[in-house]
C-alpha positions as CSV (number, residue, x, y, z in Angstrom):
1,X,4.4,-66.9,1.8
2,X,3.8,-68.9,-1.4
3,X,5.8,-71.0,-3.2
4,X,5.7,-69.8,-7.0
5,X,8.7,-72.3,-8.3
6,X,11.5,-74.3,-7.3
7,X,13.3,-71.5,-6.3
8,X,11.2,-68.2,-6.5
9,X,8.7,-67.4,-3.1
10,X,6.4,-63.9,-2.7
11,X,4.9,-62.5,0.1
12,X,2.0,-60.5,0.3
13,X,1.3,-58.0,3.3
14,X,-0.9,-55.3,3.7
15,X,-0.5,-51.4,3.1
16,X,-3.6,-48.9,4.1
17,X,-4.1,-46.0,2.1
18,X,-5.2,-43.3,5.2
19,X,-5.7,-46.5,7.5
20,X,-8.8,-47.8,5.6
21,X,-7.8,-48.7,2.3
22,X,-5.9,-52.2,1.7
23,X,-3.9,-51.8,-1.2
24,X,-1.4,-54.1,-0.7
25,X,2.3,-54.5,-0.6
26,X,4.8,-57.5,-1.6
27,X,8.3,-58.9,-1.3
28,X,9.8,-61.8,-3.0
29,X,12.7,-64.6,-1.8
30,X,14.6,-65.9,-4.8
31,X,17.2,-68.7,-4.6
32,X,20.4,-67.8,-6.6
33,X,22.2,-70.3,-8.2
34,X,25.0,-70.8,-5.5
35,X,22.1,-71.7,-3.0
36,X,21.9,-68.9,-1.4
37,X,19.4,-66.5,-1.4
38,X,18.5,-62.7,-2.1
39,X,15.0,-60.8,-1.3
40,X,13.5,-58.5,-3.4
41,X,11.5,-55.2,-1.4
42,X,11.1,-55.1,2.7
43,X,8.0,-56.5,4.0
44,X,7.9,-56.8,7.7
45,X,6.3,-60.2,8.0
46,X,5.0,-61.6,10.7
47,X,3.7,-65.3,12.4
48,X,3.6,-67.6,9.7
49,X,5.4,-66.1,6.6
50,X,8.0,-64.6,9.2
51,X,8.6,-68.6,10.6
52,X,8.5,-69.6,7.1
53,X,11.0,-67.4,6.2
54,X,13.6,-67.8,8.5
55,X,13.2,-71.2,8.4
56,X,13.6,-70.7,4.2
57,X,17.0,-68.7,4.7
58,X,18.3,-71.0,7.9
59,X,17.5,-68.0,10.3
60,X,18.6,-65.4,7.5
61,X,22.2,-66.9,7.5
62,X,21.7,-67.8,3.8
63,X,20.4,-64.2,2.5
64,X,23.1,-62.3,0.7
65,X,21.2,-59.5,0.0
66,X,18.2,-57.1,0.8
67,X,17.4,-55.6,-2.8
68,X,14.9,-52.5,-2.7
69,X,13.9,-51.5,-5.7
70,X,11.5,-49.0,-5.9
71,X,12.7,-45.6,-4.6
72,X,9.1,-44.6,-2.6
73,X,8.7,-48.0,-1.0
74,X,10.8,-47.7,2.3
75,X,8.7,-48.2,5.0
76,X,9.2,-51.3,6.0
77,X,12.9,-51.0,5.2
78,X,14.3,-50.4,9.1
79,X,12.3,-53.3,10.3
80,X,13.4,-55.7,7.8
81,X,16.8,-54.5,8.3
82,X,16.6,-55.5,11.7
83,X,15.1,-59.0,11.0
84,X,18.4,-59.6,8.7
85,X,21.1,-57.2,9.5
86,X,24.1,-59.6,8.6
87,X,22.6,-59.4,4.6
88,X,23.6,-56.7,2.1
89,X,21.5,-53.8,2.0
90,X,20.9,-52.4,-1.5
91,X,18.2,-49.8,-2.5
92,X,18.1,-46.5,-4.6
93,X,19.4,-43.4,-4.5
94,X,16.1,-42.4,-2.5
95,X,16.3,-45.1,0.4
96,X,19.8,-43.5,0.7
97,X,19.0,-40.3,1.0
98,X,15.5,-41.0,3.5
99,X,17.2,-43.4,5.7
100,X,20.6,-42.7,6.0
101,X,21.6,-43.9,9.1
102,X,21.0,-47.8,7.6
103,X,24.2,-49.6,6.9
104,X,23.6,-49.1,2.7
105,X,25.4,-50.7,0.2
106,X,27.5,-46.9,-1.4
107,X,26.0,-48.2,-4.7
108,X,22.2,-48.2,-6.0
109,X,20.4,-50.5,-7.7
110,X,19.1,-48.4,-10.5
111,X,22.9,-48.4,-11.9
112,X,23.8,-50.7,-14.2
113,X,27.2,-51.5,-12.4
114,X,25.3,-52.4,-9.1
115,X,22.6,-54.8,-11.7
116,X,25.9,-56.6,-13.2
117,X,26.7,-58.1,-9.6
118,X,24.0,-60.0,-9.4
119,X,23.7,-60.9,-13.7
120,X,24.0,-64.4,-13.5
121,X,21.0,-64.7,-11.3
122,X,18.6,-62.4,-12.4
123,X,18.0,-59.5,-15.5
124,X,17.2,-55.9,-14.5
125,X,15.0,-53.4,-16.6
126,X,14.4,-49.6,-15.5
127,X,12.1,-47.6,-18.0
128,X,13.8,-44.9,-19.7
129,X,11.8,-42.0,-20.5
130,X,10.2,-40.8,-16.9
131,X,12.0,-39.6,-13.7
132,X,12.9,-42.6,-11.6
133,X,12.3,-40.4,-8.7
134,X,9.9,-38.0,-9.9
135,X,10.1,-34.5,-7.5
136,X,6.1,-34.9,-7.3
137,X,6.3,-37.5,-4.7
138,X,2.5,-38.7,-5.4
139,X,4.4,-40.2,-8.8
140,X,5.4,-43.3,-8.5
141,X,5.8,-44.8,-11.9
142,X,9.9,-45.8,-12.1
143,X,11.3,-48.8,-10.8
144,X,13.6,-51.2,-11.2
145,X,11.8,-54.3,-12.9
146,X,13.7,-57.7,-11.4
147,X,13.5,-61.1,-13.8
148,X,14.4,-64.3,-11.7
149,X,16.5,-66.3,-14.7
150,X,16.1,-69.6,-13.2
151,X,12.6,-69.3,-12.8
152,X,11.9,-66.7,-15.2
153,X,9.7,-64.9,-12.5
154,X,9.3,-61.5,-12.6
155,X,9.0,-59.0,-9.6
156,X,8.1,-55.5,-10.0
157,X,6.9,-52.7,-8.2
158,X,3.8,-49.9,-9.4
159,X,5.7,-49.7,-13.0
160,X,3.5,-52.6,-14.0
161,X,-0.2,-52.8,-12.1
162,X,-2.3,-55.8,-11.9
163,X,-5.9,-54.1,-11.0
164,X,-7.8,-56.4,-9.2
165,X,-11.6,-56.4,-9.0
166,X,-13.2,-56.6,-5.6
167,X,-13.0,-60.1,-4.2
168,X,-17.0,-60.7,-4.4
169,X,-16.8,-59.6,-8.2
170,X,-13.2,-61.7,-9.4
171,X,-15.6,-64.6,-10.2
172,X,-17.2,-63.4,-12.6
173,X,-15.3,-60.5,-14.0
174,X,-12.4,-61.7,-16.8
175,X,-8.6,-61.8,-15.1
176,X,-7.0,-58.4,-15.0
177,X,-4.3,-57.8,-17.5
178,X,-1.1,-56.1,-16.7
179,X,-1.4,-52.3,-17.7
180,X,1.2,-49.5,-17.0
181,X,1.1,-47.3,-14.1
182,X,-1.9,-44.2,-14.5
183,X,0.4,-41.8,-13.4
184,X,2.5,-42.1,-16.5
185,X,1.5,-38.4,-18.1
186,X,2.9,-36.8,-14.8
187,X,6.3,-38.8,-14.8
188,X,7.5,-38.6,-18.8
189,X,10.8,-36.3,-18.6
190,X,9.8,-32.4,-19.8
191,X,11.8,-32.6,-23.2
192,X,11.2,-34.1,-27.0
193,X,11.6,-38.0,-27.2
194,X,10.5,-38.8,-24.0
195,X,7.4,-40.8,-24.9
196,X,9.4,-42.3,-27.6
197,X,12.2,-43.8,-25.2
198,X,9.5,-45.0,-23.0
199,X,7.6,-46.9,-25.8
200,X,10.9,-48.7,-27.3
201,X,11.7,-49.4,-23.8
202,X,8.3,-51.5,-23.5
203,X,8.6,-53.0,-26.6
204,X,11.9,-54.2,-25.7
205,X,10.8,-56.0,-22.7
206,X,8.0,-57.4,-24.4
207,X,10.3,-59.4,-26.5
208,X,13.4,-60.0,-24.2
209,X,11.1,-61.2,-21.5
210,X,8.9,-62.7,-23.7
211,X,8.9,-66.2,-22.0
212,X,7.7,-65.2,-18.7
213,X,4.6,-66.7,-17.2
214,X,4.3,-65.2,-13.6
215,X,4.9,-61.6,-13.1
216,X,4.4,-60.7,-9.0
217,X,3.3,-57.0,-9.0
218,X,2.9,-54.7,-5.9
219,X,0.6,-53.5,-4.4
220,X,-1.8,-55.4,-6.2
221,X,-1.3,-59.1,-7.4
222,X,0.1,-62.2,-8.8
223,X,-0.6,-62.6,-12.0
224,X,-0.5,-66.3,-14.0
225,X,0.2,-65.5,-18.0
226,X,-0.5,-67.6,-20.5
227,X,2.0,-68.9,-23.4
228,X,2.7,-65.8,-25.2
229,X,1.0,-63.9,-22.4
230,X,3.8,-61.4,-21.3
231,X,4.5,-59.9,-24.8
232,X,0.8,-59.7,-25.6
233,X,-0.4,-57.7,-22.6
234,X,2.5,-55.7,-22.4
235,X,2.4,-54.4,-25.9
236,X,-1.6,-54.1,-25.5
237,X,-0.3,-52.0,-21.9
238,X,1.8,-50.1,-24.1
239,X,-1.4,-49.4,-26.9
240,X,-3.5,-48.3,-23.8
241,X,-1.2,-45.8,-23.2
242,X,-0.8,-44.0,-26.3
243,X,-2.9,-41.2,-25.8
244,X,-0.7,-39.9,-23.2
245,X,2.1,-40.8,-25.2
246,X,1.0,-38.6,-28.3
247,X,-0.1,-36.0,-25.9
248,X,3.5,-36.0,-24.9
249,X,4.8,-35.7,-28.2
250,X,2.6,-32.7,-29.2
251,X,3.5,-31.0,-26.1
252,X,7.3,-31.1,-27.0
253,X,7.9,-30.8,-30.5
């Protein structure tokens, strides 16, 4: 469990692809201006981070709510439940629908109505132009970005990637930049303006969230910006991505 600001903590735990494969997962803890707190994703943490985070939350007593907010990340979701069942427990329309015998919140995160709740504390972003839940469930590209205003931390989930290099190789090789999921092509909606939506949607961020400086990105890693550094490597994301974009176009004139 690390300690990113006053107020802003992430977790990182692991996630096997085919029980070999350690890509990674994540869940943050963010303080909310009333002093109480609200986590972001389920991660079912264990020794230290689990101590850590009780002791963080005064035995969970101080968590509000459980915020899930990527509709294909729910399997640690019943455990973490468990860990803090007094707390709220928000997610999408998905964790809904796969787990309905959890005690959810009736409204999901990726509404606007649900986001205003929790306003004062944090800004919510959810890119327009794909599927947020995407029938191919191998697409994971929508979520609901989270910006921690106190800190100006952001958490998100697969929507943004951080690739990192193998650990014997991050020495040497320059740090990753932020980049937008690979999967994009496969998730922009089957009609004209699509690609469009999705593009003004990134520029958008680039300059409302222009000030952030850590962005904490699942499965893969925390990433330190430098001044400026949000804006620049999302619109340079955004460039990277314009092939598909302009394939997208074409196809739907």
């Amino acid at each position: 469990m690390r300690q990113l600001s006053d107020g802003f903590w992430n977790l990182r735990g692991k996630f096997k692809i085919a029980g070999v494969i350690d890509i990674g997962t994540q869940m943050s803890v963010a303080r909310r201006a009333n002093g109480r707190f609200i986590i972001l994703d389920s991660y079912s943490a264990d020794g230290a981070d689990r101590e850590q985070l009780l002791s963080l939350t005064d035995g969970g007593r101080k968590v509000d709510a459980i915020i899930n907010v990527h509709p294909f990340h729910t399997l640690h979701c019943r455990a973490f439940h468990g860990l803090f069942p007094e707390a709220r427990l928000i997610g999408t329309r998905r964790h809904r629908d796969k787990l309905p015998d959890l005690p959810w919140e009736q409204g999901v995160i990726e509404d606007a109505a649900v986001q205003a709740e929790f306003e004062e504390d944090f800004a919510f972003s959810v890119p327009r132009g794909v599927d947020f839940i995407c029938p191919d469930e191998s697409v994971h590209v929508a979520s609901v970005l989270v910006r921690h205003r106190a800190s100006g931390i952001v958490h998100v989930d697969d929507t943004i990637n951080v690739f990192q290099p193998p650990r014997l190789l991050r020495a040497i090789l320059p740090q990753p930049k932020l980049r937008f999921h690979p999967m994009l092509a496969k998730a922009l909606q089957n009609r004209p303006g699509a690609a469009d939506e999705y593009a003004a949607w990134a520029r958008l961020l680039a300059e409302e969230w222009s000030d952030t400086r850590i962005v904490c990105a699942a499965h893969s890693a925390i990433r330190t910006l430098p001044q400026g550094g949000w804006r620049a490597e999302l619109l340079s994301a955004l460039d990277a991505v314009e092939k598909t974009l302009k394939a997208h176009r074409a196809a739907h004139r």
